[in-house]
PDBQT receptor file of N, H, CA, C and O in Angstrom, charges set to zero:
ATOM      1  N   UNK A   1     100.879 107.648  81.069  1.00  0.00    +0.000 N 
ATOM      2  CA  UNK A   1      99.976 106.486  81.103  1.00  0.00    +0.000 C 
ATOM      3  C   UNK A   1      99.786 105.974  82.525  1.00  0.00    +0.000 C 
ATOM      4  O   UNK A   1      98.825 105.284  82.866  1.00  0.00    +0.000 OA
ATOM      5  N   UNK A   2     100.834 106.386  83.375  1.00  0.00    +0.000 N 
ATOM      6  H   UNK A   2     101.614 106.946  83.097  1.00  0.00    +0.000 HD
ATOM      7  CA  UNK A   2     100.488 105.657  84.793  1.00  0.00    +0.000 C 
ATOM      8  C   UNK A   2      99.291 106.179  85.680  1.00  0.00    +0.000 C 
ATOM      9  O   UNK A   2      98.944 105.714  86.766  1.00  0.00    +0.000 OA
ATOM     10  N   UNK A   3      98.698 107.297  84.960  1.00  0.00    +0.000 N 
ATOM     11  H   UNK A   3      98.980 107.675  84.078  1.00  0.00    +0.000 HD
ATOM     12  CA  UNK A   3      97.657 108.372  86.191  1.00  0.00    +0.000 C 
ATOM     13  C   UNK A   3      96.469 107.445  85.564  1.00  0.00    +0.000 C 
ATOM     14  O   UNK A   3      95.576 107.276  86.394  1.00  0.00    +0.000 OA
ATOM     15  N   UNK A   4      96.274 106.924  84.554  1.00  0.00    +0.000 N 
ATOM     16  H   UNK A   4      97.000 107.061  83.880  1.00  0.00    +0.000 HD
ATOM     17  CA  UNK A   4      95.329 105.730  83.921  1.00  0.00    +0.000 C 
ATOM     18  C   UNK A   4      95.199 104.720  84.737  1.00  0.00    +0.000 C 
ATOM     19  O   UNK A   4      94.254 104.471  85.486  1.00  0.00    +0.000 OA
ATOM     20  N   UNK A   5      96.389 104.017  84.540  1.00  0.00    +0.000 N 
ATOM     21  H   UNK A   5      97.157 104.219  83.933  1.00  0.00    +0.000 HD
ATOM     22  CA  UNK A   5      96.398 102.755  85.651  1.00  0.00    +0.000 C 
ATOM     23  C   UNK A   5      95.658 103.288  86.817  1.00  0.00    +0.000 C 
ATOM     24  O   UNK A   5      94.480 103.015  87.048  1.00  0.00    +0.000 OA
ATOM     25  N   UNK A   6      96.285 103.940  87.426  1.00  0.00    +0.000 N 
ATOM     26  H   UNK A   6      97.242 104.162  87.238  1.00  0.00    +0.000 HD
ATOM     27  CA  UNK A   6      95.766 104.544  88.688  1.00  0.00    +0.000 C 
ATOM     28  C   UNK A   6      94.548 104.793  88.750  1.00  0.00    +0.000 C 
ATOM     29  O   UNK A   6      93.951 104.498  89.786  1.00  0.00    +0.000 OA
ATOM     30  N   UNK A   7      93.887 105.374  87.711  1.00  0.00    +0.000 N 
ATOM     31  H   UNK A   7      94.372 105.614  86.870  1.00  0.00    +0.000 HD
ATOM     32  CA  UNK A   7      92.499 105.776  88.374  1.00  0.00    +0.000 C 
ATOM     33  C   UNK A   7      91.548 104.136  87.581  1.00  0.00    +0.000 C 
ATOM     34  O   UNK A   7      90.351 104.038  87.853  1.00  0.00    +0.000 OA
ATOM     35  N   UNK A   8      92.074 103.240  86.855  1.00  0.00    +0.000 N 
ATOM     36  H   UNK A   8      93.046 103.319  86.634  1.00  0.00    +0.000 HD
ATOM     37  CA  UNK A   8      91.776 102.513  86.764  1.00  0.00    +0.000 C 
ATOM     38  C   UNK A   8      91.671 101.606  87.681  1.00  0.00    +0.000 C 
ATOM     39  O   UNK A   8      90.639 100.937  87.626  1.00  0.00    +0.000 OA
ATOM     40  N   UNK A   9      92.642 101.294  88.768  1.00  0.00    +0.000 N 
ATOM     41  H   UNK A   9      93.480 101.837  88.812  1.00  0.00    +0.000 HD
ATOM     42  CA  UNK A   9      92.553 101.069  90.051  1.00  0.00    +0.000 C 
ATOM     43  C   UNK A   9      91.647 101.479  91.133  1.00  0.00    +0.000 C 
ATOM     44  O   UNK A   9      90.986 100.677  91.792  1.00  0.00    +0.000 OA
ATOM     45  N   UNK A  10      91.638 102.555  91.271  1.00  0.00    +0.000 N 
ATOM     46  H   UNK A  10      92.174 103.207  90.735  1.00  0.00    +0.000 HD
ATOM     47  CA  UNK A  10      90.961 103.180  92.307  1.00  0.00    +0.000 C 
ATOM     48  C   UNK A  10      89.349 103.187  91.854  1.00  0.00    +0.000 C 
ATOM     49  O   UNK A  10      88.513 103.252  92.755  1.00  0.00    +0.000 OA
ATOM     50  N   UNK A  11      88.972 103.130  90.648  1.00  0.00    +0.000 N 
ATOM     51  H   UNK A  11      89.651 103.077  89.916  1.00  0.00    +0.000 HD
ATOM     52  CA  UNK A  11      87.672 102.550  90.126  1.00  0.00    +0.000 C 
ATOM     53  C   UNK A  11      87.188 101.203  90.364  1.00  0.00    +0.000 C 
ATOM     54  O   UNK A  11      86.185 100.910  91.015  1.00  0.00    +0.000 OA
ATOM     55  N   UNK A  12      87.887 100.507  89.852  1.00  0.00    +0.000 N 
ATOM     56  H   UNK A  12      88.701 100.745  89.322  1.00  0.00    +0.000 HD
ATOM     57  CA  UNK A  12      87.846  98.949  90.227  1.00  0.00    +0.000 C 
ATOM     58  C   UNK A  12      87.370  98.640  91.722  1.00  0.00    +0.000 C 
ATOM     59  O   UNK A  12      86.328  98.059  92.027  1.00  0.00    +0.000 OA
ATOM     60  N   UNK A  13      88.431  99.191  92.676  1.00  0.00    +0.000 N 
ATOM     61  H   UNK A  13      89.277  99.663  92.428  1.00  0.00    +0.000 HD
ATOM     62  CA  UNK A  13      88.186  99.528  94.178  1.00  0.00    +0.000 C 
ATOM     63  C   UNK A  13      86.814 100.042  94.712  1.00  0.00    +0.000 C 
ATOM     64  O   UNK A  13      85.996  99.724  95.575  1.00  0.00    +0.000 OA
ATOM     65  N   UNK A  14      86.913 100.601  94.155  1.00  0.00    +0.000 N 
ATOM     66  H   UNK A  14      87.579 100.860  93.455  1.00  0.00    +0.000 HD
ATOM     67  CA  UNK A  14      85.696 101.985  94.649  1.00  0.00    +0.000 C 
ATOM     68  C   UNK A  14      84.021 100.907  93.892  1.00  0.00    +0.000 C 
ATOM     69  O   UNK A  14      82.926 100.997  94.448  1.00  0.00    +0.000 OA
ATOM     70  N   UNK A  15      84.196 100.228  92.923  1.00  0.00    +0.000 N 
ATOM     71  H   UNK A  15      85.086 100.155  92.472  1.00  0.00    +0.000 HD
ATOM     72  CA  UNK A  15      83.398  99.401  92.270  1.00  0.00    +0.000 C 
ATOM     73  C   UNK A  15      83.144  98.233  93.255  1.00  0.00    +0.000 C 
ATOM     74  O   UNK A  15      81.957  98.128  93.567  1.00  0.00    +0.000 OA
ATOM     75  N   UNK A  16      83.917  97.402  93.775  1.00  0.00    +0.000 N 
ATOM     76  H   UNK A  16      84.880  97.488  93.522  1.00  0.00    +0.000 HD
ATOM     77  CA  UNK A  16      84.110  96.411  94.368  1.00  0.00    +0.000 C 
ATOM     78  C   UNK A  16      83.757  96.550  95.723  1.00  0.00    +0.000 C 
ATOM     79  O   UNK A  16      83.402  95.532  96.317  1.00  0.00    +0.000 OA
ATOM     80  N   UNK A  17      83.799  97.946  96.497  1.00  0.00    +0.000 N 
ATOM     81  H   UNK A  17      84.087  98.773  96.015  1.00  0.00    +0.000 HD
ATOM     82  CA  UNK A  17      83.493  98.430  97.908  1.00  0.00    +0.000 C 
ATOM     83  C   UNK A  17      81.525  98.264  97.679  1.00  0.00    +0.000 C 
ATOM     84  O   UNK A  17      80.638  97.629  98.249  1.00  0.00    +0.000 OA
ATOM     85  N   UNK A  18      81.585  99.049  96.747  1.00  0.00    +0.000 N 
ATOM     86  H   UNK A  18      82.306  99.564  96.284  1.00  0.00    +0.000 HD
ATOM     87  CA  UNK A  18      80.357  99.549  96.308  1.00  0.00    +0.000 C 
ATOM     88  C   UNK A  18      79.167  98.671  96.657  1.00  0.00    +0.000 C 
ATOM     89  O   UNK A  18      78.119  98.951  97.237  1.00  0.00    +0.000 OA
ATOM     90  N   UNK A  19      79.783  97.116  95.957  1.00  0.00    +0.000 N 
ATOM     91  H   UNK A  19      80.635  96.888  95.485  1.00  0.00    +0.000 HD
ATOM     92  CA  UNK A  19      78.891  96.257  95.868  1.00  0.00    +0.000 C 
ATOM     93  C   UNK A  19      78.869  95.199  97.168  1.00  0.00    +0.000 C 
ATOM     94  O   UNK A  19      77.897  94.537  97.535  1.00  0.00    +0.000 OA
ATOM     95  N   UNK A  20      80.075  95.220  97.705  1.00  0.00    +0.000 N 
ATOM     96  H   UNK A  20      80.864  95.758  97.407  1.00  0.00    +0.000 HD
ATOM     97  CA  UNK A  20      80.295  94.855  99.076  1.00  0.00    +0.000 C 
ATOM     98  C   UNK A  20      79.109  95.376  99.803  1.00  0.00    +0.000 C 
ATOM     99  O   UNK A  20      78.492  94.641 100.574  1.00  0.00    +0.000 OA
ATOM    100  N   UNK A  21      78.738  96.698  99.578  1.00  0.00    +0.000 N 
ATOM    101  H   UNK A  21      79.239  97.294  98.952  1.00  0.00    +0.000 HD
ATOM    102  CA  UNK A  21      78.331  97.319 100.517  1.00  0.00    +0.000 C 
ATOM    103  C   UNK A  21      76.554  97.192 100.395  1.00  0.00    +0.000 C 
ATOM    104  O   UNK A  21      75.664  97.248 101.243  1.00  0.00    +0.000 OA
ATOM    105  N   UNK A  22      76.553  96.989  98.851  1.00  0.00    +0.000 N 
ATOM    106  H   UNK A  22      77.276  96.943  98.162  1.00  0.00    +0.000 HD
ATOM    107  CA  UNK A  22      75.429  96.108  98.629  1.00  0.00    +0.000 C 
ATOM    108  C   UNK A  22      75.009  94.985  99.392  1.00  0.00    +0.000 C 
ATOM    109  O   UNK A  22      74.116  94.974 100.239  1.00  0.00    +0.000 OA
ATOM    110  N   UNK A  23      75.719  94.048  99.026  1.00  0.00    +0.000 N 
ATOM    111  H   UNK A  23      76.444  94.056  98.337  1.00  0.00    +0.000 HD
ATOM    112  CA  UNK A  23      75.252  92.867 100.261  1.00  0.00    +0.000 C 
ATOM    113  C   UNK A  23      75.665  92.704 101.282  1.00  0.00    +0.000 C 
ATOM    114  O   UNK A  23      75.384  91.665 101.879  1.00  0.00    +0.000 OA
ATOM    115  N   UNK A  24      76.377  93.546 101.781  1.00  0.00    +0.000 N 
ATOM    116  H   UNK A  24      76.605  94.391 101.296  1.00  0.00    +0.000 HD
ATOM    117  CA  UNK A  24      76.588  93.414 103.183  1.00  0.00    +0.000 C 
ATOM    118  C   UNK A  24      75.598  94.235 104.376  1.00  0.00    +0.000 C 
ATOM    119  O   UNK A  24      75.544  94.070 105.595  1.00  0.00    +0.000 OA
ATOM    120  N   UNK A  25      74.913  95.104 103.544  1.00  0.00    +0.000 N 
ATOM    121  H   UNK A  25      74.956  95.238 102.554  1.00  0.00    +0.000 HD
ATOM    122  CA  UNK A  25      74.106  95.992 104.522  1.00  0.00    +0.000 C 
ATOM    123  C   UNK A  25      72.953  95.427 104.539  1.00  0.00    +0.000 C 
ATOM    124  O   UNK A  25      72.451  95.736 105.619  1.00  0.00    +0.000 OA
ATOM    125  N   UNK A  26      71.949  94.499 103.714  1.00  0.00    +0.000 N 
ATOM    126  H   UNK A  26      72.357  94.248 102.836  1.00  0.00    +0.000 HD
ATOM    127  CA  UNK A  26      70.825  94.274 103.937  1.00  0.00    +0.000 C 
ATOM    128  C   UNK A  26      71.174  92.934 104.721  1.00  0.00    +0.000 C 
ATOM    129  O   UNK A  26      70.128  92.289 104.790  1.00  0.00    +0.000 OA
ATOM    130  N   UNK A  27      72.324  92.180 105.405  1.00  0.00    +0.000 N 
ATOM    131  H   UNK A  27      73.174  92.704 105.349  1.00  0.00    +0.000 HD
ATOM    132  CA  UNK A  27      72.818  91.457 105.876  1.00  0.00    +0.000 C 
ATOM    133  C   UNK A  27      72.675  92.023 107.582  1.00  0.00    +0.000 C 
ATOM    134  O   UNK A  27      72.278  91.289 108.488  1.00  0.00    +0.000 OA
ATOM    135  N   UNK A  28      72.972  93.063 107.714  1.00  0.00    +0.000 N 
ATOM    136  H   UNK A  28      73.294  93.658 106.979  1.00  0.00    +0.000 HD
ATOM    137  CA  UNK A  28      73.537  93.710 109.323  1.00  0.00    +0.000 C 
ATOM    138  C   UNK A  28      72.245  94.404 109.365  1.00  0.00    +0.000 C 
ATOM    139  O   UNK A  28      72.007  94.589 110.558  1.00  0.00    +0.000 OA
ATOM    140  N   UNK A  29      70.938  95.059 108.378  1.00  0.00    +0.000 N 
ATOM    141  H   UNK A  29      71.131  94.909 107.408  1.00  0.00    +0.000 HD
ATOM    142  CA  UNK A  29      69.855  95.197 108.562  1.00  0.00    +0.000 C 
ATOM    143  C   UNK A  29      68.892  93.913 108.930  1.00  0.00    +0.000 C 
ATOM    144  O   UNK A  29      67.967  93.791 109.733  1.00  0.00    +0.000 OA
ATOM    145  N   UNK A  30      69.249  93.389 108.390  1.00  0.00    +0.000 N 
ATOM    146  H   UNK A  30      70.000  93.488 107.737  1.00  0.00    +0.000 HD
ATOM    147  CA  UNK A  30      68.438  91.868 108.784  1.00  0.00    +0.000 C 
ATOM    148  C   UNK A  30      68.756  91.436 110.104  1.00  0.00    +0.000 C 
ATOM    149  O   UNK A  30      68.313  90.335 110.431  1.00  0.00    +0.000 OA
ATOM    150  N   UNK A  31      69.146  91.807 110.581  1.00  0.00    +0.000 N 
ATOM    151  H   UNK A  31      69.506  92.701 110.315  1.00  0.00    +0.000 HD
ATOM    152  CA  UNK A  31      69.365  91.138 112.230  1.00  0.00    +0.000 C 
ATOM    153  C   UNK A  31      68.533  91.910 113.004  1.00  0.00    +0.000 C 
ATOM    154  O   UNK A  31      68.449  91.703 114.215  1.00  0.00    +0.000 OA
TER     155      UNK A  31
């Protein structure tokens, strides 16, 4: 059960970068 957690983690992560990266780029394009 722990390789679950894990990639449940690293999803979450990888989810959360994702959308970071969403608003952060039309942010540093806008300048």
């Amino acid at each position: 059960m722990g390789g679950i957690q894990r990639m449940k983690k690293i999803l979450s992560i990888g989810i959360i970068l994702f959308f970071l990266n969403l608003t952060m780029l039309p942010i540093i394009n806008g300048d």
